[in-house]
C-alpha positions in Angstrom: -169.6 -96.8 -139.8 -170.1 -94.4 -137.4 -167.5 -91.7 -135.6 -168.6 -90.9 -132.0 -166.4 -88.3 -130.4 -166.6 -89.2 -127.1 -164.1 -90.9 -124.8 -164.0 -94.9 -124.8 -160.7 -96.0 -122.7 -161.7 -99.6 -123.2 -162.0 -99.0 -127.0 -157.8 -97.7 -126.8 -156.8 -100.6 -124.9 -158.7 -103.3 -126.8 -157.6 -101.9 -130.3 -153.7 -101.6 -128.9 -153.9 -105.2 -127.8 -155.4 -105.9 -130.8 -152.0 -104.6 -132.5 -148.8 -105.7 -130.4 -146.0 -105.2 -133.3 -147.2 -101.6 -133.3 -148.1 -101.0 -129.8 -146.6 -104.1 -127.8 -144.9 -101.9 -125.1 -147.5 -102.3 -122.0 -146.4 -99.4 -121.0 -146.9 -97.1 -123.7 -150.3 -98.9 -123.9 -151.2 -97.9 -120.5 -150.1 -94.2 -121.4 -152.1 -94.0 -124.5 -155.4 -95.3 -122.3 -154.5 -93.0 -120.0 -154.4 -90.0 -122.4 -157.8 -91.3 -123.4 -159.4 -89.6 -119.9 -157.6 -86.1 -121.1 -157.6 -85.9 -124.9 -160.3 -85.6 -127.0 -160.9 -89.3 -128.4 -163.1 -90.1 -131.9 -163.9 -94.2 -131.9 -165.1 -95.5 -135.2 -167.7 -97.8 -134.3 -169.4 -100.7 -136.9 -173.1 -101.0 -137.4 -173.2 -104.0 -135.1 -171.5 -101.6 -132.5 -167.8 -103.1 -132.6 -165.2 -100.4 -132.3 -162.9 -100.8 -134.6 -161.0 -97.9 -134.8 -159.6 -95.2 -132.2 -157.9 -91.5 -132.2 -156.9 -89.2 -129.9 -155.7 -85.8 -130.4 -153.7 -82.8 -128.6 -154.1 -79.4 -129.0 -151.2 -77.7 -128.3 -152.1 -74.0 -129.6 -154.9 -72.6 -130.6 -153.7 -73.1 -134.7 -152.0 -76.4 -133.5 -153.1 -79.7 -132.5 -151.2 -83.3 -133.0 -152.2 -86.6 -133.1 -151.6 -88.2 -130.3 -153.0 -91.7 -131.1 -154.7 -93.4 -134.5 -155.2 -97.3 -134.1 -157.6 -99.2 -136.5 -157.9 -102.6 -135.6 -156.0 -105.2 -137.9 -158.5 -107.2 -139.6 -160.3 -103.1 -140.7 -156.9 -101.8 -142.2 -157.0 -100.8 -145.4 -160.8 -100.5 -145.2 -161.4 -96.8 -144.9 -161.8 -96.4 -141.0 -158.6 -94.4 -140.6 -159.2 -92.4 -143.3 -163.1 -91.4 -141.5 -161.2 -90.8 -138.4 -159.0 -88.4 -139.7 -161.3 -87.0 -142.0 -163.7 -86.2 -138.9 -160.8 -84.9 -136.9 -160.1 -82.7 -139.9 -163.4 -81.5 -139.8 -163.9 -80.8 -136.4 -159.9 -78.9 -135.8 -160.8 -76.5 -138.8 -164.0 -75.4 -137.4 -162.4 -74.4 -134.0 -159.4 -72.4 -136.2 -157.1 -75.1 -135.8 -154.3 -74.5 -139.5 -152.1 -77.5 -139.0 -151.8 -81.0 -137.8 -148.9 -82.3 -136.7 -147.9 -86.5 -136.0 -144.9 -88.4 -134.9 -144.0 -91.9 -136.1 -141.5 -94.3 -136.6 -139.1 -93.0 -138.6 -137.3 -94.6 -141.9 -134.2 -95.2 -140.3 -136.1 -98.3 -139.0 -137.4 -101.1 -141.5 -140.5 -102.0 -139.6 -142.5 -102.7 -142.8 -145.9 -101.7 -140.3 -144.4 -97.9 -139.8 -143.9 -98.0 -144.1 -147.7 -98.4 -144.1 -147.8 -96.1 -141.3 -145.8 -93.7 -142.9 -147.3 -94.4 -146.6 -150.8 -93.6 -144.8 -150.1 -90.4 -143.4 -148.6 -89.5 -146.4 -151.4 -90.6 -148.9 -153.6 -88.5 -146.8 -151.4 -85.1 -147.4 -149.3 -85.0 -144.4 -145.6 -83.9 -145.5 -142.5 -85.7 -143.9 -140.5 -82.3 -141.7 -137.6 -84.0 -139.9 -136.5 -87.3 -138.5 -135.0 -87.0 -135.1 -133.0 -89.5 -133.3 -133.0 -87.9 -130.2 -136.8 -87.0 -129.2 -137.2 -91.2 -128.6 -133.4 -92.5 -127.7 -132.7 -95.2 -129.9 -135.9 -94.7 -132.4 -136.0 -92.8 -135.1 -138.9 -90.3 -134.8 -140.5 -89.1 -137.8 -142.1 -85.4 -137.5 -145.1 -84.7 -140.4 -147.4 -81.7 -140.9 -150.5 -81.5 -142.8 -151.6 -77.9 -143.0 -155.8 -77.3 -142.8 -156.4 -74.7 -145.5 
């Protein structure tokens, strides 16, 4: 597998389509391939060239950046890609001084059993739970983690 960072808006919007019971609002779609002309963008990409996996990430301070975005398409969860995405992100944040990464999910509060995973991934890859708000998206609980850099 290989991790291009480069920007890919077709890659977002075929791997969001790809996953409607996380991302079946078209017009949080369009936002997210829209961010994918302003924030830097890693595609994971198969040795046959599919692109199976997409992030994007916002740096909001110098020490700070966020995950915007992470999508792997369905059929390649559980198969390492967004693990090597986030690994590479990792990578690339700490060389530029970047001390902590910062994501927002669904929170508990709802029973999706897709945002568990979610949440069981991000956690299983050291990010630590902060605060659940139920304000930041009315009506959705929003689940604030941090994974500091070293």
């Amino acid at each position: 597998m290989e991790l291009l960072a480069s920007g890919d808006r077709e890659a977002v919007r075929a791997i969001l389509d790809d996953l409607p019971q996380w991302f079946g609002r078209p017009e949080a779609t369009a936002a997210y391939v829209a961010a994918a002309d302003t924030f830097p963008q890693y595609v994971a990409v198969t040795a046959a060239g599919e692109r199976v996996g997409v992030a994007l990430v916002q740096q909001h301070f110098p020490v700070a950046a966020e995950i915007h975005l992470i999508a792997v398409a369905e059929r390649w969860h559980r198969r390492g890609v967004g693990r090597a995405l986030l690994t590479r992100i990792e990578s690339d944040l700490r060389r530029t001084g970047t001390r902590i990464l910062t994501v927002k999910t669904l929170g508990a509060a709802d029973p999706d059993e897709g945002y568990r995973r979610t949440r069981l991934f991000y956690e299983g890859t050291g990010f630590l739970p902060l605060e659940e708000f139920t304000d930041l998206w009315p009506g959705t609980p929003c689940l604030y983690l941090a994974k500091p850099l070293g």
